[in-house]
NUMIPA-341277 format. One record per residue: residue in one letter; residue number from 0; x, y, z of N, C-alpha, C in turn. Coordinates in nm, 4 decimals. Last residue first. Layout:
ATOM  code  pos       n.x       n.y       n.z      ca.x      ca.y      ca.z       c.x       c.y       c.z
ATOM     A  NUM         X         Y         Z         X         Y         Z         X         Y         Z
...
END
This chain:
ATOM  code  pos       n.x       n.y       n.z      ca.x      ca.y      ca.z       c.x       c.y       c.z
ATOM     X   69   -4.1882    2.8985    3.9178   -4.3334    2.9431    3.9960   -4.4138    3.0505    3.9861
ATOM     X   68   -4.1276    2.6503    3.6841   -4.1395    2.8364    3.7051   -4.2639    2.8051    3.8127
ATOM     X   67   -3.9381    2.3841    3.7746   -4.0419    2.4314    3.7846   -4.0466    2.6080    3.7864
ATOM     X   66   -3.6530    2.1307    3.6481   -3.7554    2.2447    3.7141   -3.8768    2.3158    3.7164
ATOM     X   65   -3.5398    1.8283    3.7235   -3.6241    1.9328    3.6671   -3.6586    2.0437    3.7069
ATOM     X   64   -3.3219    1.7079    3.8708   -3.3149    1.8068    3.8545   -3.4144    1.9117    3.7730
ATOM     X   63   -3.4059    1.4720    4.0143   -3.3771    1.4445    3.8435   -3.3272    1.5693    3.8444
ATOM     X   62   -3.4992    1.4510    4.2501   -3.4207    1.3150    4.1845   -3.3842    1.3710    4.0702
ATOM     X   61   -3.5763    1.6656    4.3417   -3.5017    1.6489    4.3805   -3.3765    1.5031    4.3173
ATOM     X   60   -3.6697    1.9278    4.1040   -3.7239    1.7964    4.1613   -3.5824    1.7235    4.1822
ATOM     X   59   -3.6859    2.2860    4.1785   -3.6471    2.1409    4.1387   -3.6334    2.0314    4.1978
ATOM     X   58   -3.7843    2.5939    4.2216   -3.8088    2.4623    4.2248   -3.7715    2.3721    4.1771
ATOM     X   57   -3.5895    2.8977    4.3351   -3.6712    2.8167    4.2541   -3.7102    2.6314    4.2589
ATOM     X   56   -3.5432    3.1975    4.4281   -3.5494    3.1034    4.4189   -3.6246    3.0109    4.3227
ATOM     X   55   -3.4194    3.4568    4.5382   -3.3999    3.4157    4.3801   -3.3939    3.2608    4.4464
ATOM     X   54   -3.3873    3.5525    4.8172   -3.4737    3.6592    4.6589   -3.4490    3.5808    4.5268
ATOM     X   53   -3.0928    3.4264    4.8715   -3.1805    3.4721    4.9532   -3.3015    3.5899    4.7990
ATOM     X   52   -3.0807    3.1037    4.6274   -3.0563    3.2330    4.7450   -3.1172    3.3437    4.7354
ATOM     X   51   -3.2120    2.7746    4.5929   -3.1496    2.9165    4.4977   -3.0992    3.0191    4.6577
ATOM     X   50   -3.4680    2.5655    4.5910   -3.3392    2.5861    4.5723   -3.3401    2.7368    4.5303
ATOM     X   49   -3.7426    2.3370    4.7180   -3.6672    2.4769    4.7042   -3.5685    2.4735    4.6936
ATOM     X   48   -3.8291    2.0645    4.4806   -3.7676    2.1467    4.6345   -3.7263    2.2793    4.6353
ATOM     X   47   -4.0177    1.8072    4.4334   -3.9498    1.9694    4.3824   -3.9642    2.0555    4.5283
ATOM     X   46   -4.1211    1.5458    4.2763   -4.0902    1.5810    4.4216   -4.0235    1.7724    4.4316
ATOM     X   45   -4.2468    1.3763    3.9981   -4.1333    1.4912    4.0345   -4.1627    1.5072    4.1763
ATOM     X   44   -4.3531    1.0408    4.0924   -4.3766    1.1154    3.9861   -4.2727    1.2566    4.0638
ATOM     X   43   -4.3130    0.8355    4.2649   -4.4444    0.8959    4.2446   -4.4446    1.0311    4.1715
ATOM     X   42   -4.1077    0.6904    4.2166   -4.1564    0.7852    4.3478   -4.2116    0.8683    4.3574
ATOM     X   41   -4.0900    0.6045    3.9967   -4.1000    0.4778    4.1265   -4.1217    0.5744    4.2376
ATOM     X   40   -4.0950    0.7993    3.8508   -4.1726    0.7586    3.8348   -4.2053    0.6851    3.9549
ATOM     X   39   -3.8249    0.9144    3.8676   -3.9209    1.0070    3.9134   -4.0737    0.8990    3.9028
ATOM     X   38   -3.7145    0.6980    3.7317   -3.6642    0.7139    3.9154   -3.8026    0.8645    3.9398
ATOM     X   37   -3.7762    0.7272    3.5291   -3.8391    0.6155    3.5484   -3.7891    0.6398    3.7218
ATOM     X   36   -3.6548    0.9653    3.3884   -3.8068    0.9191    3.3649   -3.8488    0.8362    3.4814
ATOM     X   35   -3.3730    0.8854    3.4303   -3.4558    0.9800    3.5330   -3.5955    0.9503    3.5029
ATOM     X   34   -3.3740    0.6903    3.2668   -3.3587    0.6543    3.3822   -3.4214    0.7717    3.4496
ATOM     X   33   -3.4519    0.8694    3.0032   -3.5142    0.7394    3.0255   -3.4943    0.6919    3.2114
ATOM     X   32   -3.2156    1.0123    2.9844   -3.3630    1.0759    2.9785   -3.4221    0.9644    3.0824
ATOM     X   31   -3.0065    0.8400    3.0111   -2.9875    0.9154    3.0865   -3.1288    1.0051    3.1161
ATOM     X   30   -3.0580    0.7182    2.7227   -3.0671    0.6202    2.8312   -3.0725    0.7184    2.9576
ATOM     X   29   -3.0473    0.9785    2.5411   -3.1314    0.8779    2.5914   -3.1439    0.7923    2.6841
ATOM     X   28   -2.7406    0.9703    2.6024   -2.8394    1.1405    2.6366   -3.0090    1.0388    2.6506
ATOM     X   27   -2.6631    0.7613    2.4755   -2.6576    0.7873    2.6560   -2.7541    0.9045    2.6997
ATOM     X   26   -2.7483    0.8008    2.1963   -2.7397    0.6681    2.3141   -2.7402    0.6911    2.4471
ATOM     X   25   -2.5974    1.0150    2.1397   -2.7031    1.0300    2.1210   -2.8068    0.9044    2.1967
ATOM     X   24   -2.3396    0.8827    2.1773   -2.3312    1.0171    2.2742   -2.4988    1.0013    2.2949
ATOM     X   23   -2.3301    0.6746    1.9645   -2.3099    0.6664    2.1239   -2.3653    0.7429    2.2299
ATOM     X   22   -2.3419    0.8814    1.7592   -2.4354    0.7833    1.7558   -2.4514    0.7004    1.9174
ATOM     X   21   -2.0974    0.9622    1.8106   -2.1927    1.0511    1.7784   -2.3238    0.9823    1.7914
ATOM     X   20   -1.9019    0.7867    1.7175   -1.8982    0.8871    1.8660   -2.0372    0.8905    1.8505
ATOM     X   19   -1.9850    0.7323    1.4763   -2.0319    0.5940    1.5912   -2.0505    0.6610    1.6993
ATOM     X   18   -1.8973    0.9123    1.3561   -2.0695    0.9069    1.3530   -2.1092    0.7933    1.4714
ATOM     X   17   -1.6568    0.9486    1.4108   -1.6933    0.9920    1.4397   -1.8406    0.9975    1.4295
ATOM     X   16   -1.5903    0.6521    1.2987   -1.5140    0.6747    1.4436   -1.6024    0.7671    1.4483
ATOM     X   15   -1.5982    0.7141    1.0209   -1.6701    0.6100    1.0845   -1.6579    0.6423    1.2741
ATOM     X   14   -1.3682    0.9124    0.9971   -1.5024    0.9405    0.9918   -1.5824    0.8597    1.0794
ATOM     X   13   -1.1786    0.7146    1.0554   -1.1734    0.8272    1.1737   -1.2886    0.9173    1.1392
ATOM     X   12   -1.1876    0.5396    0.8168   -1.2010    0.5334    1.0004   -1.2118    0.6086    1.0441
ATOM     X   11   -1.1056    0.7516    0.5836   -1.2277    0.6685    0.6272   -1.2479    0.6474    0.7508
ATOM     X   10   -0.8867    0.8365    0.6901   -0.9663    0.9073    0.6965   -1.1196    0.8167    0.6859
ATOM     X    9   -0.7314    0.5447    0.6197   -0.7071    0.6291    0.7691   -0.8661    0.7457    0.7764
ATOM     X    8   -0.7980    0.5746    0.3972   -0.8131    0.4145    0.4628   -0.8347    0.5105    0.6037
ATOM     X    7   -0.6265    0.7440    0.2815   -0.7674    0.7236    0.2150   -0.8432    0.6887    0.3068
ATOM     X    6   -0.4100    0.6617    0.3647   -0.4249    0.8265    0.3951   -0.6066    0.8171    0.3997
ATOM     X    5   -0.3296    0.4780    0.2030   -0.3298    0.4027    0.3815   -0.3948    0.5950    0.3900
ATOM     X    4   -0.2737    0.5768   -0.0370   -0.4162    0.4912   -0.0200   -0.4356    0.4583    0.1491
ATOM     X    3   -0.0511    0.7472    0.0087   -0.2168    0.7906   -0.0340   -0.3177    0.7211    0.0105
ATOM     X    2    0.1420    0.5467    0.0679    0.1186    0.6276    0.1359   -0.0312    0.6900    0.1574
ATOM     X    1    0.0710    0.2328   -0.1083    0.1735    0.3305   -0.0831    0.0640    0.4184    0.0419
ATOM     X    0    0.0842   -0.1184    0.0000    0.0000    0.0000    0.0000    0.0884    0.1243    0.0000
END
């Protein structure tokens, strides 16, 4: 194989490499939806707590971090 064609070969992979990243990433951002879904679920759905300081607060649910405008 001269030089060019292993150049060809190389860039191919490291495309492939990057739609798989990409295809992974888009995998976990889902699985990561999905588990909070389901831990807010086994406990009866969002729980939301006060957070923030003194004049600037706000509501989020303590398992997942959602929030709430009050």
């Amino acid at each position: 194989m001269d030089s060019e064609m292993l150049k060809v070969l190389v860039d191919s992979y490291e495309s492939r490499i990057r739609i798989l990243k990409s295809d992974l990433d888009r995998a976990n951002e889902s699985l990561a939806l999905m588990h909070t879904q389901r831990c807010c679920l086994s406990h009866g759905g969002h729980e939301f707590v006060k957070k923030g300081e003194s004049g600037c607060y706000y509501e989020e649910c303590k398992h997942c971090g959602t929030t709430k405008d009050e």
